[in-house]
N, C-alpha and C positions, 0 to 999 in steps of 0.2 A: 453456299459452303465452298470450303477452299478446292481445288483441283483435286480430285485422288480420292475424294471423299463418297459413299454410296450410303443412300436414306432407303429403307424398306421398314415396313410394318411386317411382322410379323407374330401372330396367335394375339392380337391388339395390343404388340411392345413395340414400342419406339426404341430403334436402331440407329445407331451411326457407327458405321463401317470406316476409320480411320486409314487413310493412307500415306503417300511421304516419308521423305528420307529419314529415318530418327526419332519417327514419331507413331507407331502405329497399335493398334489392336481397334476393341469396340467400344463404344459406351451406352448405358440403356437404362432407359428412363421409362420407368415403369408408372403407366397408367398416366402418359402425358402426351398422349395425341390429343391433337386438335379435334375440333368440334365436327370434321366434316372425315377423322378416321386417317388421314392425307399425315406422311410424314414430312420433315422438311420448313423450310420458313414458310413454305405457303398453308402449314397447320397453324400459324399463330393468328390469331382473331383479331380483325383491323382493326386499328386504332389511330384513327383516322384525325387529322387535326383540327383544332373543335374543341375535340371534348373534352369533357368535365367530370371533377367529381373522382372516388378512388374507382381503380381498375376493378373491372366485373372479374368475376373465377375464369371464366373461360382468358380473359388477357392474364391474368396471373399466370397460369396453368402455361400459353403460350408463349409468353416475353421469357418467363423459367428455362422453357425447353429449349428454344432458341440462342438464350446466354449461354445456357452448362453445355448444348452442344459446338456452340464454336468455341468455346474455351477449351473442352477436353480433345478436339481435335488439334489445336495448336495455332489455333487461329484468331492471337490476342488481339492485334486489329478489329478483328468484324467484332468479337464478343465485347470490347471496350464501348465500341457505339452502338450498344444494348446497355446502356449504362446512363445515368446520368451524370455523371463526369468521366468523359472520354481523355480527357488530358491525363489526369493521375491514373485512369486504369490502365489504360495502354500497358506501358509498361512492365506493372508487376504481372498482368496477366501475360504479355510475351516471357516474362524473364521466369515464369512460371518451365519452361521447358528450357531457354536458352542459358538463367544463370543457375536455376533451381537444378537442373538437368532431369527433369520429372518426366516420364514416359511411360506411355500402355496404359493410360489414366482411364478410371471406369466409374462414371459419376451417376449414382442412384439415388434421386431423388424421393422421399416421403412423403406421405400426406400433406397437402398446403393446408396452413390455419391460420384463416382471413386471409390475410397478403402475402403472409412468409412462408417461404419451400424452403423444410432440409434437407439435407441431401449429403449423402459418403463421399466419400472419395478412393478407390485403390487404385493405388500407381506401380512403379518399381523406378525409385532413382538410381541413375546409372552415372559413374564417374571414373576415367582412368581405371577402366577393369574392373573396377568393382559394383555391385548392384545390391539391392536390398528391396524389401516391400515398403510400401506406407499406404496407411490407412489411417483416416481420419472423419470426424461430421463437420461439416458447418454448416451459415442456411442463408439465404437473401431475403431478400424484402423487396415487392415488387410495386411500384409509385407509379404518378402521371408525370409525364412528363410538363416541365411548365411550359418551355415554349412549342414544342412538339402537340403536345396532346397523348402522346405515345404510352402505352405500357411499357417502364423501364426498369431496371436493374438498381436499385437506389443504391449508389457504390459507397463501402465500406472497405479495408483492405480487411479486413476478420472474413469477407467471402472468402477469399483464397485459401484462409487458413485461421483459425478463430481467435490465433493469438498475435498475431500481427496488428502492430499498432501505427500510431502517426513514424511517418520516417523509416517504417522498418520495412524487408522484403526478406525473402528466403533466398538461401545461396548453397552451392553444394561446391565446395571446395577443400582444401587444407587449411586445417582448423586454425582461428588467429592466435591460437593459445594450448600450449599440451593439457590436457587432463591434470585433474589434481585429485587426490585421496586427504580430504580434508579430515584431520580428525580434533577431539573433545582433547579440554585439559590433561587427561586421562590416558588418551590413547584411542578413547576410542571412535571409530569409523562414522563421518557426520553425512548421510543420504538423504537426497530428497523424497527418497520414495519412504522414508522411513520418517521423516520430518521433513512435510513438503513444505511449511513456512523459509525453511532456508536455501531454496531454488534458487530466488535472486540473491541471494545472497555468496551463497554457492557460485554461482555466474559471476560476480562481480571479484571476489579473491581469486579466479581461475584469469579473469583476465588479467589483472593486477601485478596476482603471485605466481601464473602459472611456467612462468621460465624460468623464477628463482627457484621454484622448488624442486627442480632439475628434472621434470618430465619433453617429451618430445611430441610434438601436436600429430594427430591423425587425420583423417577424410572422413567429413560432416556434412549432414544437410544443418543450417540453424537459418534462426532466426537472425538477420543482424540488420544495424541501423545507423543509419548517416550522424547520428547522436554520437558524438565518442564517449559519452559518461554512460551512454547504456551499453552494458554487456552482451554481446552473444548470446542462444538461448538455443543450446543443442537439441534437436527433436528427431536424428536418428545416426547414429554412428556405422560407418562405410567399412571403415576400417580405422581400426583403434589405434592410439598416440599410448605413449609409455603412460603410467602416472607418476606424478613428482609427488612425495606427501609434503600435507601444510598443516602445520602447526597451528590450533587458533585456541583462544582462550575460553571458549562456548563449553557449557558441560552439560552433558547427552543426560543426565537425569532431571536439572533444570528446563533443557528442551522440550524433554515428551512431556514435562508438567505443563508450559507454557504452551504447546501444540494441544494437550485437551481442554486446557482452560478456556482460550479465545474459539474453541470449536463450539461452545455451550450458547455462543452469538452469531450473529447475521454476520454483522461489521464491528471485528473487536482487535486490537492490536494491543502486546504485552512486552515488555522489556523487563530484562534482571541484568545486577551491576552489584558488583563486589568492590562496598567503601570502601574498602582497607586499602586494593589498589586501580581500581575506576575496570577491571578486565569484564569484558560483556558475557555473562553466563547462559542469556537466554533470549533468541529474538523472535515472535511468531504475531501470524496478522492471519485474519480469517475475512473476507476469503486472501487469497493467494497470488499478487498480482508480479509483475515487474516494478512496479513503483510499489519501494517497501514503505508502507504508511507509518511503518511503529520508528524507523527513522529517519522517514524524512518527512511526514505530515507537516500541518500546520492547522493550527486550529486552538483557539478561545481552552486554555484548562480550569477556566471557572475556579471553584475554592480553593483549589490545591496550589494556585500562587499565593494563598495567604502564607504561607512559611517564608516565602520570600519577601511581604510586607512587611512578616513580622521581624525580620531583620533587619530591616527598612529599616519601622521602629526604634531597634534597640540601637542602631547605628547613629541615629538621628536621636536617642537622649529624649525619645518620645515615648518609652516603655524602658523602665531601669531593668524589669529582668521578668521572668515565666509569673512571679505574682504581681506585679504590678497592676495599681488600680486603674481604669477604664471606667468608659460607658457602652452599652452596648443597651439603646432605647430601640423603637420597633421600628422608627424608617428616621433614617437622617435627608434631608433636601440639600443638593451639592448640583444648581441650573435644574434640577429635575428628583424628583425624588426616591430612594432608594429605599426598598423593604428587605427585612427579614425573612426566612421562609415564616407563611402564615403566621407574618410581624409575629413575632416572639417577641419579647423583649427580658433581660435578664438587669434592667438596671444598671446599678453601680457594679461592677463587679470587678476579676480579673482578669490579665490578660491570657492564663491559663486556660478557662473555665469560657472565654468569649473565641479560643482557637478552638476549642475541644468540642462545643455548641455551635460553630463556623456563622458568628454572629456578622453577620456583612457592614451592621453601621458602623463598627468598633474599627472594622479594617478602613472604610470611609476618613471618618474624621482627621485623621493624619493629613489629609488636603487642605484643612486652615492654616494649622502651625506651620505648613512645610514652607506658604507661602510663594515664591516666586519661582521657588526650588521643587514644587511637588510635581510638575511634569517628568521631572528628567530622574528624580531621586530614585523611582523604582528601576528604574534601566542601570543606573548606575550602581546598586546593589548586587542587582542578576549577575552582571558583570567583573562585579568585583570580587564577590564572594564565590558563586557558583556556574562562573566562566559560560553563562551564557551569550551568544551571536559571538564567540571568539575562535570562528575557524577550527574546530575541531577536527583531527585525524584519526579517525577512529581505527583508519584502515579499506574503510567499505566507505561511499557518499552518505552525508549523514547532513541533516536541517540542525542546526545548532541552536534555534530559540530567538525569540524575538519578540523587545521590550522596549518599544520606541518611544521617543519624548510624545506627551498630548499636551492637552488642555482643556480645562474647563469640566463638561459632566465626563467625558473622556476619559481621564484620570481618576476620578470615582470611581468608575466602571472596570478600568483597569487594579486598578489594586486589590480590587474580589476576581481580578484573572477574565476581566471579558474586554470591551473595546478590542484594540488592534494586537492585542498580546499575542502570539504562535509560540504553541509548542505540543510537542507528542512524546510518547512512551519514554525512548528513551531519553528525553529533555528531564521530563519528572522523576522518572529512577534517579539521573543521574543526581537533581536536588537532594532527594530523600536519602542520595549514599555521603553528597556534602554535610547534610547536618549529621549523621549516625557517626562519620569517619572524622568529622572535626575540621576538613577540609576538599576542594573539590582536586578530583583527580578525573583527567580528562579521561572519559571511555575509551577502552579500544579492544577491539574483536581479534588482532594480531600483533603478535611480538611486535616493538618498533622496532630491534633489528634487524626484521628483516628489508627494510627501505632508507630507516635513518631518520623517518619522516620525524618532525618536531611538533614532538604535545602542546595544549594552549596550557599556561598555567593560569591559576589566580591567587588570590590572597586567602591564606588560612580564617576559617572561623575564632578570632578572639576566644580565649576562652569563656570568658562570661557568657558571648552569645552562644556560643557553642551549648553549653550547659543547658539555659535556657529554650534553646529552640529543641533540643532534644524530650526536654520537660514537657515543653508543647507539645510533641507530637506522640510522646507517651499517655500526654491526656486526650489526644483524638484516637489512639488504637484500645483504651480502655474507661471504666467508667460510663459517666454519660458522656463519653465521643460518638461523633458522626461514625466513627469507625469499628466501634467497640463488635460491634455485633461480626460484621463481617473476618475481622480479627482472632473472635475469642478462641479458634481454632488454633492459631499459631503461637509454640513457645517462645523462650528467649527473650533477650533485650528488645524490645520491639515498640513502635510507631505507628502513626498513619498519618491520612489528612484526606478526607474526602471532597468532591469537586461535581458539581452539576454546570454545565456551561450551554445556554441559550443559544441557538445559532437561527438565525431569519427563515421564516418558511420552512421551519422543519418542527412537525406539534410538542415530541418529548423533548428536554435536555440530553445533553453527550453526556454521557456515565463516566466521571474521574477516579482516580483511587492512585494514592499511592501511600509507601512504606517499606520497613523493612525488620527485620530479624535477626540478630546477631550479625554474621557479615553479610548479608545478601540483601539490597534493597530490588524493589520493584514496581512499576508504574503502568495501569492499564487503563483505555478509552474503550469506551464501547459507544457508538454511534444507536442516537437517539435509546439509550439505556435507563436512564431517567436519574436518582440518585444516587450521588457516587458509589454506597455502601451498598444497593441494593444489588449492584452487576458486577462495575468494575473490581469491586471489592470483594467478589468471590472468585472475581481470575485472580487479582495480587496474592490474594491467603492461598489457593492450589497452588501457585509456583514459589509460594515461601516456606510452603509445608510439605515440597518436590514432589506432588504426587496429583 
C-alpha cells in the first residue's frame, strides 16, 4: 500500500487507515480478512501462476479486499493491476479523486455470491469550496487471470460507478450546460424523478437547449463522455446554476400514461405523436437507460410495416383501393416458403379483411408483379410518403428508420417487416399519425424556433390512399382485427395494426402495436412479448385512453 497508509485488524474488521495530502479518512471491509485473520496484501490467498479453473472464495474474498483497498485509498496505480485490464483502469480509477475530486471514500463490501462482491461506497466530493456527500452500490466480479493465473478484478467501468459506460468517466466541475426547468405543452414542470423515462432525454435538451433557454451552469459531479452526441448525466449538484425554462411539446398526462404502461414489461418502449402536427406527446422505455430505445432502436417491426406495403400496393396499381380483391392462401414460396400464423387461409378475399387478419401471403405476392422493381419499391414508399431514413430533427438524436433495397426471399420477408428493415416506437407512431393526418409531418419534442433546425418533409398521402389506408387500419382496431380486442377500450376515430417480429436466438417474437385515436397516434415494442395485441397492445390503448 501507498506511503502514509496503516492496516490493523480490529474485533475481526479489516481497516485501512488512509493518509496523504487530499485524500484521507478510513475504509472497512467487513468480514474480508484473509484466511490466516492477517490484514494487508499478504491476507489475500495465493494465487500462484498455474492455475486453473474460477477463483476459490477465499481468492475472491482476497483479490476483493485488496482492489477496494487500493482504490479507496487513492492508489489508482496499484488497484488498476488488480484488474485484468490495467490499461483502461488506470485511469478512471486515478481520476476517480483527481478529476472526480472524490475524497474520505468508505467502501463496504457485502456478502460475495459466487464470484461477485457488492459493496457501497460513501465519499464527500470537494470542489472550489464547496462539498457534498455521495453515496452509492456497485459490485465486481472476480476472474482468473489468463495469463497470470491470478485472482483478478474482471474490469468494467460500472465498478467505479454502475452507470458508467464505454467512453464515459465521472468529473467534478462547472457544469457544461445551465439547468433547465423543462416543461409539458401546458406548463407543466417535466422531472425525472416524476417521469424517469425522460432522464436522457431530459440530458440531451439541457445540453442542446440549455444556454438558449437563458439559465447559467452550476458545479457538478456527472457522468460525461468522450462521445459528443452523449449528454452529461448529473449525479450530484455542488452548487446550483440558474434554471433557463424550456418549452417542449411532451404532455405530462400522455407521460405518466406511457410511464405505467411500458412498467407492466421487462423491456418495453412506447411513443405518442400528434398527426395533425407530428409534436412528440409521449416518450417512455422500461427499463431506463442512456440509450433511448423507443428512439433510437433498431429492430425487425414485423406486421406493423404492412401499412406501409399496403401503400406500396395502392401506389403501384397493385391494390385499386381498402376493397380490393386479393389472395391470401395459407403459405405462398417466394426461394423459401412463407406461412400464415397457423396457415390460415382466407382465400379470395379483400385487401380490407387480409390487413385486418394480417394475412402474410397477401402482403408477399406483390414480389412477382413488382418484378425488377420489388427490391427498392418498399424503401421508396417509406420514403416518400412517410419520410422514413430522411434525417429527422426532432430536437433530441433520434434512428429515423430503415428500408433498404434486397433481393430475392429477402424481400418477401421484408414486406411482412422482417429481413433487414429497422425501426422503433417512435418510427411506427410516427407511420400511424401519416396515415390518420393524411400526411407525414416530421416528429419533434421542440419548437423549431428555438435552433432553426430544418424538418425532413415528404409527400402527402393522395387522397384515395389516404382514405383507404385509413379504412385498413379501422379494420385492424375493430371487428375481426388482430387489434380489435386490445383497442375495444379506446373511443374516437381510431386504428391499429399489429406486429410480431422474429429475432435469431430469442424463443418469443417482439410484441408490435401500433395506432391511433382522434389526434394522438402511438406505437409500442415489447421485447420477446409474443403477439402484437397481446402486450404491445395494451401499452398503445393505456396511452390513447391517457391513463
Amino acid at each position: 500500500m501507498r506511503s502514509g497508509a496503516r492496516v490493523a485488524v480490529v474485533g475481526g474488521v479489516f481497516l485501512v487507515v488512509a493518509g496523504g495530502v487530499g485524500y484521507g479518512g478510513y475504509n472497512l471491509y467487513n468480514g474480508l480478512t484473509g484466511g490466516d485473520g492477517k490484514g494487508g496484501a499478504d491476507a489475500r490467498t495465493a494465487s500462484a501462476p498455474g492455475r486453473t479453473g474460477p477463483p476459490s472464495a477465499e481468492e475472491i474474498t482476497g483479490a476483493a479486499k485488496e482492489f477496494l483497498a487500493a482504490w479507496a485509498e487513492g492508489n489508482g496505480p496499484r488497484a488498476a493491476q488488480l484488474t485484468n485490464n490495467a490499461v483502461d483502469a488506470e485511469p478512471l480509477l486515478t481520476g476517480f479523486r483527481e478529476k472526480a475530486h472524490i475524497t474520505k471514500a468508505v467502501i463496504t463490501p457485502g456478502t460475495p455470491v459466487g464470484a461477485k462482491v457488492p459493496f457501497t461506497v460513501k465519499a464527500t466530493v470537494s470542489y472550489e469550496g464547496a462539498s457534498k456527500p455521495l453515496s452509492y452500490a456497485s459490485e465486481l466480479t472476480v476472474v482468473r487471470g489468463v495469463t497470470t493465473g491470478k485472482a483478478l478484478v474482471d474490469w468494467k467501468r460500472s465498478v467505479v460507478h454502475p452507470k458508467l459506460a464505454k467512453n464515459a468517466s465521472l468529473t467534478t466541475a462547472k457544469a457544461s450546460a445551465p439547468p433547465i426547468k423543462a416543461v409539458d405543452k401546458d406548463g407543466v414542470e417535466l422531472t425525472a424523478q416524476k417521469y424517469p423515462s425522460l432522464e436522457p432525454v431530459l440530458n440531451a435538451l439541457r445540453k442542446k437547449y440549455g444556454e438558449k433557454a437563458g439559465g447559467t451552469p452550476g458545479v457538478e459531479l456527472a457522468i460525461t463522455s468522450t462521445d459528443k452526441n452523449v449528454p452529461d448525466q448529473t449525479l450530484l449538484t455542488l452548487a446550483k446554476g440558474k434554471e433557463g425554462t424550456l418549452q417542449t411539446y411532451l404532455d405530462a398526462g400522455a407521460q405518466d400514461a406511457a410511464e405505467k404502461a411500458v412498467k407492466q414489461f421487462a423491456k418495453a418502449s412506447v411513443v405518442a405523436v400528434e398527426p395533425s402536427s407530428g409534436r412528440i406527446r409521449a416518450v417512455a422505455n422500461n427499463p431506463v437507460t442512456e440509450f433511448n430505445t423507443a428512439l433510437q432502436g433498431a429492430q425487425a417491426p414485423g406486421s406493423t410495416m404492412k401499412i406501409v406495403t399496403s401503400a406500396m400496393m395502392l401506389d403501384k396499381g397493385l391494390a385499386t383501393g381498402a376493397n380490393a380483391p386479393v389472395e391470401c392462401p395459407a403459405t405462398v414460396d417466394w426461394e423459401r416458403t412463407f406461412h400464415n400464423l397457423k396457415d390460415f387461409s382466407l382465400g379470395q378475399t379483400t385487401l380490407q379483411r387480409a390487413f385486418a387478419r394480417s394475412c402474410n401471403t397477401t402482403f408477399i405476392k406483390p414480389v412477382k408483379p413488382l418484378g425488377a422493381d420489388s427490391g427498392t419499391a418498399l424503401g421508396e414508399t417509406a420514403r416518400k410518403y412517410f419520410g422514413i431514413g430522411l434525417e429527422w430533427q426532432a430536437g433530441v438524436v433520434t434512428r429515423d428508420g430503415s428500408v433498404p433495397d434486397s433481393a430475392g426471399s429477402e424481400t418477401a420477408a421484408s414486406y411482412i417487416g422482417q429481413g433487414r428493415i429497422q425501426m422503433n416506437a417512435l418510427n411506427m407512431a410516427s407511420i400511424a399519425a401519416t396515415v390518420k393526418g393524411g400526411a407525414f409531418r416530421q416528429p419533434v419534442i421542440v419548437p423549431q424556433d428555438l435552433d432553426g433546425r430544418e424538418l425532413a418533409t415528404a409527400t402527402p398521402l393522395p387522397g384515395g390512399m389516404a382514405g383507404a389506408l385509413q379504412q385498413l387500419m379501422r379494420a385492424g382496431a375493430t371487428g375481426e382485427g388482430t387489434g380489435a380486442r386490445a383497442m375495444a377500450s379506446v373511443g374516437g376515430s381510431k386504428g391499429a395494426k399489429t406486429g410480431s417480429a422474429e429475432v435469431d436466438g430469442q424463443g418469443d417474437s417482439n410484441s408490435w402495436f401500433t395506432g391511433y385515436a382522434d389526434d394522438l397516434a402511438a406505437a409500442a415494442v415489447v421485447q420477446s412479448g409474443g403477439h402484437g395485441g397481446d402486450s404491445a397492445g395494451t401499452a398503445v390503448a393505456r396511452v390513447l385512453n391517457g391513463r
